[in-house]
N, C-alpha and C positions, 0 to 999 in steps of 0.2 A: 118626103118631109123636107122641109127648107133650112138649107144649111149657109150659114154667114161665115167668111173668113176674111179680116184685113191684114191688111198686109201695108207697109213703108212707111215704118213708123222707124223711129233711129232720131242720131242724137244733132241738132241744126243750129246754128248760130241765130244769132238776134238779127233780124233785117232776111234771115235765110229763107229760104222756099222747100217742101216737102210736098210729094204726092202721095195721099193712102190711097188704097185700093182696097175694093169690097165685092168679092167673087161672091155670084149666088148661084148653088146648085139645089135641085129638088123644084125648081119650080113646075108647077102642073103642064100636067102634057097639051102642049098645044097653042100655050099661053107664053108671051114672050117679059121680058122685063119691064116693057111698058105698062103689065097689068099689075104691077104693084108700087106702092108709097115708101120710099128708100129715106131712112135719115143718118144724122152721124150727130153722135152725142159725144164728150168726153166727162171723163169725171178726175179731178185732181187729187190730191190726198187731204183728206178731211172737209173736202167739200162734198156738195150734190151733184149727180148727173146732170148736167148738163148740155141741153138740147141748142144743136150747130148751125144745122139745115136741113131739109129737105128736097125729091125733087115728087114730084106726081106723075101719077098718069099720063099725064095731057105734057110734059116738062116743064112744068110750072115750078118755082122755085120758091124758095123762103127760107131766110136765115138770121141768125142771131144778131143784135145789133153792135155784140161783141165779136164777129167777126165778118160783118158785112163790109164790102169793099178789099176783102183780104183775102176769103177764103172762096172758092167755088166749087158746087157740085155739078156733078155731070154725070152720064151716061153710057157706053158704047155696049148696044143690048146683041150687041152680035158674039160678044164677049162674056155677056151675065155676067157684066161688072159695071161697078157704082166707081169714081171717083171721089175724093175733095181733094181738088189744089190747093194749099196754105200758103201765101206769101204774106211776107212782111212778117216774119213770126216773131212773138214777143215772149220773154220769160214768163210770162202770162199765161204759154199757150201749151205750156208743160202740162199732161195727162196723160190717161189712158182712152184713146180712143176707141168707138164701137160704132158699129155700123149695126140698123134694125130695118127690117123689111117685112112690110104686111098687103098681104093680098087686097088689094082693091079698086078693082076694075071700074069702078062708076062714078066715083069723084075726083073730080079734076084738080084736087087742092090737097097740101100734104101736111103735116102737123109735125111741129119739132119738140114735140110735149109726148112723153117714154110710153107712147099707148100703143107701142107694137109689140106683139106677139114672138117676133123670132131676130136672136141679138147674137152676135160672133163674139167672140171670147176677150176682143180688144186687142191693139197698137200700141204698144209703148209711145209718147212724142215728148221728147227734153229739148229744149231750147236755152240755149246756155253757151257763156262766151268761155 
């Protein structure tokens, strides 16, 4: 069973930089983390979840246009972990972050719209002077 955990979430100044991290264990035997569609969503308090980025199969990437040019997703599958590097943070950028991951080997393109199946518990991120 596919288990999500992030991690480096803490409290950053404005213009400041954060890395989370998104360990995945339980993935199928055999099958590395290229076979599946990894995103990071956050959701604020009284808002909606909110979809960040994605990376794909193939590493194809996609993200929000609220945090395009700021934030990056990445990879290191030797590790079964997901990155986002967040620079330039803004009091904006205050949430709880999650990391979601869905098996699927055959498309090359990833979606930052909450259609996955398996979600980690969430990062705290306060950006605040």
């Amino acid at each position: 069973q596919l288990q999500v955990v992030e991690s480096g979430g803490g409290l950053a100044q404005p213009g400041g930089s954060l890395r989370l991290s998104c360990v995945v264990s339980g993935l199928r035997p055999g099958y590395g983390l290229n076979f599946y569609a990894i995103a990071w969503f956050r959701q604020a308090p009284g808002k909606e979840r909110e979809g960040l980025s994605c990376i794909s199969t193939t590493g194809s990437t996609n993200y929000a246009d609220s945090v395009k040019g700021r934030f990056t997703i990445f990879r290191d599958s030797a590790k079964n972990t997901v990155y986002l590097q967040m620079n330039s943070l803004k009091p904006e950028d205050t949430a709880v972050y999650y990391c979601a991951i869905n098996w699927n080997p055959r498309s090359p393109v990833c979606t930052i719209q909450p259609r996955y199946d398996n979600w980690g518990q969430g990062t705290q991120v306060t950006v605040s002077s």
